[in-house]
Structure formats: C-alpha cells, structure tokens
C-alpha positions in Angstrom: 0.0 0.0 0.0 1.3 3.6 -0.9 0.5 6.6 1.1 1.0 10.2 -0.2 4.0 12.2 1.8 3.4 16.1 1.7 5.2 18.6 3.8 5.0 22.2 3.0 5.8 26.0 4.5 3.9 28.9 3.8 6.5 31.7 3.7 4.5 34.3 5.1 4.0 33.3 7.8 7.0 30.9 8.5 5.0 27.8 9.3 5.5 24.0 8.2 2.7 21.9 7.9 2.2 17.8 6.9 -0.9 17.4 4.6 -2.8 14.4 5.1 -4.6 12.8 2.8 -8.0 11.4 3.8 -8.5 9.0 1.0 -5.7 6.7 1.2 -3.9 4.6 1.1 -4.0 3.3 -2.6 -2.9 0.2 -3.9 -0.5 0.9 -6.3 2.4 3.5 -6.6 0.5 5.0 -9.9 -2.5 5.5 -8.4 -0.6 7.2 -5.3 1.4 9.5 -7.5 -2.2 10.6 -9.1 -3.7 11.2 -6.2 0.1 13.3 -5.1 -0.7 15.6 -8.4 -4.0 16.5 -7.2 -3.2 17.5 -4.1 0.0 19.2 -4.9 -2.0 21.7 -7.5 -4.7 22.0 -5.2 -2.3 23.3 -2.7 -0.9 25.9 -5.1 -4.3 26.9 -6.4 -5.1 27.5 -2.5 -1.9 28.9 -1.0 0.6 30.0 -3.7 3.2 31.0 -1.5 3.6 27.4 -0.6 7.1 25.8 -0.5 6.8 22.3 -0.7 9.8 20.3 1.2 8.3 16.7 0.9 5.9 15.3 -1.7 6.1 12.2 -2.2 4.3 8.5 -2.3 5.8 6.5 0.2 5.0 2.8 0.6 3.6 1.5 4.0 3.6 -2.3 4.9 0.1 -3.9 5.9 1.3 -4.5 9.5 2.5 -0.6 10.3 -1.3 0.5 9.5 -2.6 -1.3 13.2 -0.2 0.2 15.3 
C-alpha cells in the first residue's frame, strides 16, 4: 500500500505543515502519484506561497497500519 507524503511551509508566515490525505492509502504507486498531483495543485491553487519540502508517495507495509 502507498501513502502520499506532503510537507509544506507557507513563507508568510513561516510555518511548516504535513498534509494528510483522507482518501488513502492506494494500492498501487500510480494511483498514489495521481492522487500526489491533485493535491499538490490544489495546494498551489489555495496557497501560492507554498514551498513544498516533501511530496512524495511513500510505501507502508500492511502490518504498520494497526499500530
């Protein structure tokens, strides 16, 4: 299972933030790296002052998603 990896700053204001996604995790990397692109823009679209420092899919074993 993949699960999308965003950490941003907003330099107005000098604060860092992780996005979350809330319909993940995906199955495969592709669908992952879709999902990554939608968010992304919609960040910009929102906050274009955003500097992004993380996006990425990362991929989560079965077991790690019960602790």
């Amino acid at each position: 299972m993949f699960t999308v990896l965003i950490t941003l700053c907003l330099g107005q204001i000098s604060q860092c933030f992780l996005v979350s996604d809330l319909w993940g995790p995906y199955d495969t990397q592709k669908k992952c790296e879709a999902r990554l692109e939608q968010m992304v823009t919609r960040v910009e679209e929102e906050f274009p002052t955003a500097i992004f420092f993380q996006k990425k899919c990362i991929k989560k074993e079965l077991h790690e998603e019960h602790t």
